[in-house]
C-alpha positions as CSV (number, residue, x, y, z in Angstrom):
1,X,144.5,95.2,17.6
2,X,147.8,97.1,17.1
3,X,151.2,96.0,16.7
4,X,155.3,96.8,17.6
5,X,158.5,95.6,18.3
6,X,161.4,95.9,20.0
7,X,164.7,94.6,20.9
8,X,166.9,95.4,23.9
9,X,170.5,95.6,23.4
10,X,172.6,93.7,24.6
11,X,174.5,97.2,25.9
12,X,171.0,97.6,27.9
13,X,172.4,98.8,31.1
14,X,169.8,96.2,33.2
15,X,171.7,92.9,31.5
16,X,174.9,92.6,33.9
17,X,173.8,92.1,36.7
18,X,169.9,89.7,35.1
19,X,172.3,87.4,35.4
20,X,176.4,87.0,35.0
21,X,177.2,85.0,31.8
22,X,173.6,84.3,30.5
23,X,171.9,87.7,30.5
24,X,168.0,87.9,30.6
25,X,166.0,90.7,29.5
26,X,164.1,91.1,32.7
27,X,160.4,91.4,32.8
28,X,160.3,94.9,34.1
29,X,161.9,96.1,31.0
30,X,159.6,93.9,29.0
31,X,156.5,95.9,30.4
32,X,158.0,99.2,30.2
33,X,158.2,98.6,26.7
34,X,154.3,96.9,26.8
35,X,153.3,100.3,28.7
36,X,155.3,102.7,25.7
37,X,153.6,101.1,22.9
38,X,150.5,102.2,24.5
39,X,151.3,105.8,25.9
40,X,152.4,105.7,22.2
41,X,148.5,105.0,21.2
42,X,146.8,107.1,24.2
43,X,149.5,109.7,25.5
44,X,150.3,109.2,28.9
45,X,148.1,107.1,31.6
46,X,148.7,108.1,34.5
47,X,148.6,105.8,37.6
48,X,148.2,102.1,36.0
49,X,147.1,98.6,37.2
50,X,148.6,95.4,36.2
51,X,146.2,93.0,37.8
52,X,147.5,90.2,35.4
53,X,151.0,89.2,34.3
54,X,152.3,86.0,33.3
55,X,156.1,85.5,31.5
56,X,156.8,82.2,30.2
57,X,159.8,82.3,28.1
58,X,162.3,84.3,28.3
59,X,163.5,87.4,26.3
60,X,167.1,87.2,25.7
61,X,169.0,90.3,24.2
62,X,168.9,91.5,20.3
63,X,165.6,89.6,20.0
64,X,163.1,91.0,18.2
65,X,160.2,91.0,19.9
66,X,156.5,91.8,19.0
67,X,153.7,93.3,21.6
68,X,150.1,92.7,20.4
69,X,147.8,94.9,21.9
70,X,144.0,94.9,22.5
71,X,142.1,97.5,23.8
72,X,138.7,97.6,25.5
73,X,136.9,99.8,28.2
74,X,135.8,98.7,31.2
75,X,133.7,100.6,34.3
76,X,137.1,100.4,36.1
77,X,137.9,102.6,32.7
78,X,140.1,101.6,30.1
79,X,142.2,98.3,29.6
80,X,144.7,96.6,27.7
81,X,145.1,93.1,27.4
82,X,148.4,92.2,25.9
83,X,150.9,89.7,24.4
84,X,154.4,89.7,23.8
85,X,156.2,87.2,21.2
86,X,159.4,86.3,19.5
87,X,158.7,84.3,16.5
88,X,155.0,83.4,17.1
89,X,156.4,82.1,20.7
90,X,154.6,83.5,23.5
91,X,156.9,85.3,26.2
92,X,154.7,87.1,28.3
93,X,150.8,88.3,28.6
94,X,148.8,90.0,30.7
95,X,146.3,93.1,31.3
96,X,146.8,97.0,31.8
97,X,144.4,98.7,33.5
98,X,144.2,102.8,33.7
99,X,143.4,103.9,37.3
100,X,142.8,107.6,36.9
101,X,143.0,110.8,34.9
102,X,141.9,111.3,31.4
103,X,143.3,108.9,28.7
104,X,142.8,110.1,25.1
């Protein structure tokens, strides 16, 4: 299983608008950070799948927080199931799944 963090500013150009006077970070950000930690492990995937997603807290901005990742290989190819935290709180989890092209 590997391991990083992250923390979205609360500059992050997404935040005014995700929403006026209590800014969220929104869940699209969250999994473009889940899909850099592992293009960061594997290079670049390619077309991807996300045939599972679940947030249930929120992120809010300057928190820390930590993706967990686990890989395995499927016949569809190869998937990631993964978990994002802030302080041992669960804020989202869900699977990656590479659709095509080589992935090292």
């Amino acid at each position: 299983m590997s391991r990083s963090t992250f923390v979205v500013p609360g500059t992050h150009p997404c935040l005014p608008g995700h929403f006026p006077g209590r800014p969220l970070v929104p869940g699209v950000v969250i999994l473009d950070h889940v899909v850099a930690a592992i293009e960061a492990g594997h290079g670049a995937l390619g077309p991807l799948r996300l045939p599972q997603v679940k947030f249930v807290q929120p992120l809010l901005p300057d928190e820390t927080a930590e993706i967990a990742l686990e890989a395995t290989t499927t016949e569809a190819g190869p998937r990631w199931r993964f978990r994002v935290e802030r302080d041992g709180v669960l804020l989202a989890s869900g699977d990656v799944v590479a659709t095509g092209g080589d992935v090292a």
